[in-house]
C-alpha positions as CSV (number, residue, x, y, z in Angstrom):
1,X,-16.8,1.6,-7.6
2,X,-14.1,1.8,-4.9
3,X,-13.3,-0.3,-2.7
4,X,-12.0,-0.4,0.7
5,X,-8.6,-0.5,1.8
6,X,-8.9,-0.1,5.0
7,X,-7.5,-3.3,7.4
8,X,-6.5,-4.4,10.7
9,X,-3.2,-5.7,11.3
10,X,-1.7,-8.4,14.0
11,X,1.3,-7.6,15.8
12,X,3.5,-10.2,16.0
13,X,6.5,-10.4,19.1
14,X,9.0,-10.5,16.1
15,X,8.2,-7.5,14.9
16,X,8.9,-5.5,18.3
17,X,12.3,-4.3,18.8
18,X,14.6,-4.0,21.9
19,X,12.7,-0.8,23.2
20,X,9.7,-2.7,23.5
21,X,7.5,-0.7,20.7
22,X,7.4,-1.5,17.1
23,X,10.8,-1.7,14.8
24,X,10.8,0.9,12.0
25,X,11.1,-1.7,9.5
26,X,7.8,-3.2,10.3
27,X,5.8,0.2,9.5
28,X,6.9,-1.1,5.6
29,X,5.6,-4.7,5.9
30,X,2.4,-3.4,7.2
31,X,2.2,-0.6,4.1
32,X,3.2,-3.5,1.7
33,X,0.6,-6.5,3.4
34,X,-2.3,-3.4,2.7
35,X,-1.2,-2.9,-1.0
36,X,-1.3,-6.2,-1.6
37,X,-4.5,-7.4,0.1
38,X,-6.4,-4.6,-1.2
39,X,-5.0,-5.9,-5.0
40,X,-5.7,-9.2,-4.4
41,X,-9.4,-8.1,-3.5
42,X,-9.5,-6.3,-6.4
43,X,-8.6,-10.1,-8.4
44,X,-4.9,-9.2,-8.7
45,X,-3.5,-12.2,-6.7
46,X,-0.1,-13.3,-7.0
47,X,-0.9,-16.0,-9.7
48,X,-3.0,-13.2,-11.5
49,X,0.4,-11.2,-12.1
50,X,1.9,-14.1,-13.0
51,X,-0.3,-14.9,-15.5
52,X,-0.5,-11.1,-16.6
53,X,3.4,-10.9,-16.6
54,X,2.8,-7.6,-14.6
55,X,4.0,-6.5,-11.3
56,X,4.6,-3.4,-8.7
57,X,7.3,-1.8,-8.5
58,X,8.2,1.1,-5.9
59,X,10.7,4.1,-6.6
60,X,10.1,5.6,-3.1
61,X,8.9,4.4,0.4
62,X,8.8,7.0,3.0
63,X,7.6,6.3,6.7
64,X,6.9,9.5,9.0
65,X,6.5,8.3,12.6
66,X,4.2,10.0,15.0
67,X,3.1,7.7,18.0
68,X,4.8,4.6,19.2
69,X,3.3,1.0,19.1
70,X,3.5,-1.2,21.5
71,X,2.9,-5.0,21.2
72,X,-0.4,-4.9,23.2
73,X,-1.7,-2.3,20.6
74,X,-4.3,-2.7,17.7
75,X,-4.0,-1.1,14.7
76,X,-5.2,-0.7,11.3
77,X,-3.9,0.8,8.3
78,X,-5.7,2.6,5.5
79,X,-4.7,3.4,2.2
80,X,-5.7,5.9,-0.6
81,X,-4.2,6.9,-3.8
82,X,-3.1,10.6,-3.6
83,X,-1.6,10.7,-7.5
84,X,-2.1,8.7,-10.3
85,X,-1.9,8.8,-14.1
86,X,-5.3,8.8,-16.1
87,X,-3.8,5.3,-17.7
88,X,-2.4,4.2,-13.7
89,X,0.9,3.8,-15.4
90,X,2.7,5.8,-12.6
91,X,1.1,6.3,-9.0
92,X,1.0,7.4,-5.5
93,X,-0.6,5.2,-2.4
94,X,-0.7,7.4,1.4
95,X,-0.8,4.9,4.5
96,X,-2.7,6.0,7.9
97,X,-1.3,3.5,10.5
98,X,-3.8,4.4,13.6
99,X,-3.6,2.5,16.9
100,X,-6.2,2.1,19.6
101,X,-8.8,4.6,19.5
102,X,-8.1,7.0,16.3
103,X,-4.8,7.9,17.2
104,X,-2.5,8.4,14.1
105,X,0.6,6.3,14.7
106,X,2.5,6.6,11.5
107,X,2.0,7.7,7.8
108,X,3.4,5.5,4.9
109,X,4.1,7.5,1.5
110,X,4.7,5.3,-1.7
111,X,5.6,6.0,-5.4
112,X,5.3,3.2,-8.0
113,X,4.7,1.6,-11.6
114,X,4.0,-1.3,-13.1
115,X,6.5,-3.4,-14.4
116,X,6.5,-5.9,-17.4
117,X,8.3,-9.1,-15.3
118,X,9.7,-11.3,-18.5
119,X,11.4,-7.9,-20.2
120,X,12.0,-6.3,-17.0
121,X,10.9,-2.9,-18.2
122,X,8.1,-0.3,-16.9
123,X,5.0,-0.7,-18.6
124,X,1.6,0.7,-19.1
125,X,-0.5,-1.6,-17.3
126,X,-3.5,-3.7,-19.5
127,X,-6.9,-3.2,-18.6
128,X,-7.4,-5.9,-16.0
129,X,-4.4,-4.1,-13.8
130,X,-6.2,-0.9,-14.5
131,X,-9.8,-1.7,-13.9
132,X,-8.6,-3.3,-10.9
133,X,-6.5,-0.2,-9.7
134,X,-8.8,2.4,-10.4
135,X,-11.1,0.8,-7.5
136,X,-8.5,2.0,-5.1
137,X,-9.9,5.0,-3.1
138,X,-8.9,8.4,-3.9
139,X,-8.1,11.0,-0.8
140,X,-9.5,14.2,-1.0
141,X,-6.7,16.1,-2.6
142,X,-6.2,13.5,-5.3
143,X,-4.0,14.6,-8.4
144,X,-4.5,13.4,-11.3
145,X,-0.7,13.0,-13.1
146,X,-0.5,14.0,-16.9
């Protein structure tokens, strides 16, 4: 069963630059506030990873920019796994940042792991982390990773 991971987001005024549209850096708070809404939806709140000793980690955060947002703008950004391993040991999450009325503002591209928090190494997740993971939706040209 998937879930979505599809949510609106409020601008704030600190998160507008000097030419009056959005600044670059807040396309990545909005990618990271989606992740980790849609994890802690799935029961992976912050005190679950604690308790798990588990974490995300990213080794790549790419944003490609196609419409400006302004301050006055609403938004909502989607996310969907595009590549994954069968065990969710490695993965890939796409963003869709769309403004207003469908218009595609910005794509967010992300590669991660998991990551043991104690040892500080990369881990294969346990099965809470991936039962909870594999409700994330899958695009359409999802690739399952060997």
């Amino acid at each position: 069963m998937t879930i979505n991971a599809s949510f609106p987001i409020q601008i704030r005024w600190a998160d507008i630059d000097q030419n009056h549209h959005l600044r670059h850096s807040a396309y990545y708070d909005f990618g990271a506030i989606a992740r980790i809404q849609f994890l802690s939806n799935c029961g992976l709140t912050s005190s679950k990873f604690t308790e798990l000793k588990t974490g995300p980690i990213l080794f790549r955060e790419e944003a490609i920019f196609k419409r400006e947002i302004h301050f006055e703008d609403k938004i909502t950004i989607n996310a969907v796994l595009t590549k994954a391993r069968t065990d969710f040991s490695r993965w890939s999450i796409q963003h869709s940042i769309i403004k207003n009325e469908g218009i595609l503002a910005a794509v967010i591209n992300v590669d991660g792991a998991w990551i043991d928090t104690e040892i500080r190494k990369l881990v294969v997740p346990g099965e809470f982390v991936r039962e909870a993971f594999s409700k994330f939706p899958k695009a359409p040209q999802f690739e399952e990773l060997d």
